[in-house]
C-alpha positions as CSV (number, residue, x, y, z in Angstrom):
1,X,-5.8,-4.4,12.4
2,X,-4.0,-6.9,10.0
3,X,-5.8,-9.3,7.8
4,X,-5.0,-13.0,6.7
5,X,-4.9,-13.0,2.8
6,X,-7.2,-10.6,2.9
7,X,-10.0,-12.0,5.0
8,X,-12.2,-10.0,6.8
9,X,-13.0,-13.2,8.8
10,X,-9.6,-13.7,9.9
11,X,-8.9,-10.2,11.5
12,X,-6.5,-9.4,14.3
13,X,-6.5,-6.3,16.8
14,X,-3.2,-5.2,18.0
15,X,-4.1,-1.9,18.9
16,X,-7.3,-0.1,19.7
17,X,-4.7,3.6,19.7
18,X,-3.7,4.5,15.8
19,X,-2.1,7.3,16.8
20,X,-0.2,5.5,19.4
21,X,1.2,2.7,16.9
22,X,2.0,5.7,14.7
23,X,4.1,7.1,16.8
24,X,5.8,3.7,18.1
25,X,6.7,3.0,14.4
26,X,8.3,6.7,14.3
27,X,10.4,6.6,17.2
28,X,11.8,3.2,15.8
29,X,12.7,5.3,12.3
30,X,9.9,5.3,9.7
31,X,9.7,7.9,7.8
32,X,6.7,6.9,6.0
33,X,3.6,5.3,7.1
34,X,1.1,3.1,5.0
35,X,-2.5,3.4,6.1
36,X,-5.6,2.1,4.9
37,X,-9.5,2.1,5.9
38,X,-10.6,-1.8,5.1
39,X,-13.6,-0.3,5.8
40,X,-13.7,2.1,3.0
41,X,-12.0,-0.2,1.2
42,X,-14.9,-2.9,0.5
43,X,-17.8,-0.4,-0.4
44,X,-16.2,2.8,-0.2
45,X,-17.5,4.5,2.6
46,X,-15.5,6.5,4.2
47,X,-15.6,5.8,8.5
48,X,-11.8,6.5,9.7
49,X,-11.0,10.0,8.5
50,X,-10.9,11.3,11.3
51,X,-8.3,8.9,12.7
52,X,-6.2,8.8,9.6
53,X,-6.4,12.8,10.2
54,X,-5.0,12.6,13.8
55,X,-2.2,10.2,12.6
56,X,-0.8,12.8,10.0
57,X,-1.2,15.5,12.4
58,X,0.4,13.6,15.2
59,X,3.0,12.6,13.9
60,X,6.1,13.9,11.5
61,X,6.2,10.7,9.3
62,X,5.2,11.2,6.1
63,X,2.1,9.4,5.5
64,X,0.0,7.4,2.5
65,X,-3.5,6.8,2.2
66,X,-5.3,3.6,0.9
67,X,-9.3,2.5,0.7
68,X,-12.4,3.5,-0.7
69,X,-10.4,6.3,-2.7
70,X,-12.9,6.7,-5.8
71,X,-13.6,10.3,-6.2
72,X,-11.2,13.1,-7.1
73,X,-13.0,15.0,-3.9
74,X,-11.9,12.2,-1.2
75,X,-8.4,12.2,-2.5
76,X,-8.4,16.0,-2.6
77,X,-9.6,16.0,1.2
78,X,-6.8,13.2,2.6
79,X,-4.2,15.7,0.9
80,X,-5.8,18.7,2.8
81,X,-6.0,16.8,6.0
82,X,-2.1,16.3,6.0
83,X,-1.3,12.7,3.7
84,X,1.4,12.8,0.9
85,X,-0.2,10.9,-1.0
86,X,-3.4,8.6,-1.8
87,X,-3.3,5.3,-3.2
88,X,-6.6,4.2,-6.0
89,X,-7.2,0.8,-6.8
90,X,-10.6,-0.2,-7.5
91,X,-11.1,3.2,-9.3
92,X,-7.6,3.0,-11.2
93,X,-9.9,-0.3,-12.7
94,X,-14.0,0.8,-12.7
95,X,-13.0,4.6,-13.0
96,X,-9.9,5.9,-14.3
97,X,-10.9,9.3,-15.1
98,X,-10.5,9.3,-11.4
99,X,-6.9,8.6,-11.6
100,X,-6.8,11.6,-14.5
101,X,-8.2,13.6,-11.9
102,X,-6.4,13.4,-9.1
103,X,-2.9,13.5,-11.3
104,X,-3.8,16.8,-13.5
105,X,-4.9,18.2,-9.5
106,X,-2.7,17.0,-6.9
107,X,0.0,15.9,-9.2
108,X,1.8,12.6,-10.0
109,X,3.8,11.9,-7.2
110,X,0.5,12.3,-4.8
111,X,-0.8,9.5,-6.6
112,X,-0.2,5.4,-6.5
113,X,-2.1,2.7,-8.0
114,X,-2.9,-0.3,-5.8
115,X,-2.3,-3.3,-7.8
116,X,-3.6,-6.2,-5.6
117,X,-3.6,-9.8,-6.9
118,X,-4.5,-13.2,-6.7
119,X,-3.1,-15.3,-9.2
120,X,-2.5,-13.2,-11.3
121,X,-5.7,-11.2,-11.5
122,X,-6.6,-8.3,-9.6
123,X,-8.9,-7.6,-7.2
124,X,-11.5,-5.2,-6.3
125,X,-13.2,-3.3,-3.2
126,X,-11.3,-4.5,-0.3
127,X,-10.4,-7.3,-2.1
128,X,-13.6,-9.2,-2.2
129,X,-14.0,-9.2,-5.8
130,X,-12.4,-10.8,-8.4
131,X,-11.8,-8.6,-11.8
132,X,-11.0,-9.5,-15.3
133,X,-7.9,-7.8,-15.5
134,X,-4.7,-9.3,-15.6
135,X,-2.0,-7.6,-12.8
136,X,0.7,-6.6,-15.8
137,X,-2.0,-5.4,-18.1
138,X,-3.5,-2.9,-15.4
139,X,0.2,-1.7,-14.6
140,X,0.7,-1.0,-18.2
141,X,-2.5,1.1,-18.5
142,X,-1.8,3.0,-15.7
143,X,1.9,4.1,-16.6
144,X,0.0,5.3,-19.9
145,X,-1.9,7.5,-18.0
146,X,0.9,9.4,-15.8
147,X,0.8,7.1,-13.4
148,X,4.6,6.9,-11.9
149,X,4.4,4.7,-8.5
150,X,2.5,1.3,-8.4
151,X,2.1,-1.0,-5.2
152,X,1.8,-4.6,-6.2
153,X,0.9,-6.6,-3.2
154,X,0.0,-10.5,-3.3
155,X,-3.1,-11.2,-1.5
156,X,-2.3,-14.8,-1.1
157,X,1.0,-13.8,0.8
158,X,-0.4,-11.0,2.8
159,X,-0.2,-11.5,6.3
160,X,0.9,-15.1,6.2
161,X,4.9,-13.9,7.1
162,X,6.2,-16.4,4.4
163,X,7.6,-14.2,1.5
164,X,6.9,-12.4,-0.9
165,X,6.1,-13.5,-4.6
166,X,9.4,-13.2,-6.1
167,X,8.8,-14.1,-9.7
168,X,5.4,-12.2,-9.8
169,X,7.0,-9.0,-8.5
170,X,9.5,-9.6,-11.0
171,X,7.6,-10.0,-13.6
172,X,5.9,-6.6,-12.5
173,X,9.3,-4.6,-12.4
174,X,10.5,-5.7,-15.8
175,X,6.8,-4.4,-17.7
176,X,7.1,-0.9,-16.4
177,X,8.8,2.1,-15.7
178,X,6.8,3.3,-12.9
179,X,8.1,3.1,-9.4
180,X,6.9,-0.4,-7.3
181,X,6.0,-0.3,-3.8
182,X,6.0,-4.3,-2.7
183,X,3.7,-6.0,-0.2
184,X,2.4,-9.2,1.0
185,X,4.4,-11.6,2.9
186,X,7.6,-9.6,3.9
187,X,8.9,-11.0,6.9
188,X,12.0,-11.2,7.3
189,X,14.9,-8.9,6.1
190,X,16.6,-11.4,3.7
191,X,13.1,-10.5,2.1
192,X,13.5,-6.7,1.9
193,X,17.3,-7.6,0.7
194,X,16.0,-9.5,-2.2
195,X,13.6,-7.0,-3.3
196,X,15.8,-4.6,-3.3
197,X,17.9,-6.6,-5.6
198,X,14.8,-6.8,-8.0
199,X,14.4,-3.3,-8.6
200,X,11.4,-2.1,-6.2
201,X,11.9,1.3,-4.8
202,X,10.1,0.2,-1.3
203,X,8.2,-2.5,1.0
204,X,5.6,-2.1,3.2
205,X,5.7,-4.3,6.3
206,X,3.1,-5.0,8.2
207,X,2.2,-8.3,10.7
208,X,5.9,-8.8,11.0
209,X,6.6,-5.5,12.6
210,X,3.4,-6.0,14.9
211,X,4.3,-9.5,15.9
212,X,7.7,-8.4,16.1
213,X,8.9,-11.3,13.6
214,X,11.1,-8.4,12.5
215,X,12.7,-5.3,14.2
216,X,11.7,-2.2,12.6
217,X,14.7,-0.3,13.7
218,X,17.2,-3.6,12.6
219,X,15.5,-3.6,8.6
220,X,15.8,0.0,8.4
221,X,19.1,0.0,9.7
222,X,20.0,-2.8,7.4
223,X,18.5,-1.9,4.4
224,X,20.9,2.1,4.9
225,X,24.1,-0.2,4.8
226,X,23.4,-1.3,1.3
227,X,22.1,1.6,-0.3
């Protein structure tokens, strides 16, 4: 399922078979996967384990979890059921002994902060909810904390296969240290060729890949060639 900014309203079905698009994205190169329960996500109730499970042990991708990741014991159990690592962001805001936890037990590189925002402020629970908390000053709590990856996505770019917010990711890069995952409105690879060229370590693509607005196999390729 992919989203329009973020709207639960505006929801499209690609594929009723996880484990099938799991493994179409593999056998065109990924080597990592981004997955997320919206369902979890907006109250934190947990209804697609058991999918996410199948897609970690179905395929040889590595894989990374997202939504409705608030306790130490959910993050623990993703880890157990095969996912590298878990991503936290309405605890990382509400609860970030949470993000202690996980860190001292699964270790830092298990762990990413979400950092999802719209105008500049972050949101919470699915993105439903509007914090107080500016993007930057979140990023800078977290690095203080052991946090060392970040993914700073742009709600109002997300899913709308424009591109991305240049000068807000920027502007995210240049106040930490930590590691930045990019996503929201990546759709073309002159996109993933201009993050690069801020700093970010990696983009997650999503619509474009399932509308085939861009060729998983072509970026990939693409992106080897400049490294």
């Amino acid at each position: 399922v992919r989203l329009f900014q973020g709207d639960y309203e505006k929801e499209t079905v690609f594929s009723d078979h996880p484990v099938q698009m799991a493994l179409r994205w593999e056998s065109e190169g990924a080597s990592f996967l981004h997955v997320v329960d919206l369902d979890a996500a907006r109250n934190g109730d947990i209804r697609n384990n058991e999918a996410i499970e199948d897609i970690c042990n179905s395929t040889k991708a590595r894989v990374q979890v997202g939504g409705g990741i608030r306790t130490i014991d959910t993050a623990v159990q993703y880890v157990d059921k095969g996912a590298e690592r878990v991503i936290i962001g309405t605890a990382a805001v509400e609860s970030p002994q949470v993000v202690s936890s996980v860190i001292d037990n699964l270790g830092p590189q298990s762990v990413i902060v979400s950092v999802d925002a719209r105008n500049g402020i972050v949101s919470l629970d699915g993105w439903t909810r509007v914090s107080n908390v500016f993007a930057a000053d979140l990023v800078k709590s977290v690095e203080s904390m052991g946090v060392t990856r970040c993914l700073y996505t742009d709600i109002n770019r997300d899913g709308t296969l424009t591109e991305p917010n240049y000068s807000a990711v920027e502007e995210i890069v240049n106040c930490t240290n930590m590691k930045v995952i990019v996503a929201g409105g990546i759709s073309t690879i002159d996109s993933l060729l201009c993050l690069s060229n801020l700093g970010v370590e990696g983009a997650i693509v999503g619509r474009a890949i399932y509308t085939g607005d861009m060729k998983l196999s072509e970026a990939l390729n693409t992106i080897e060639l400049c490294q």
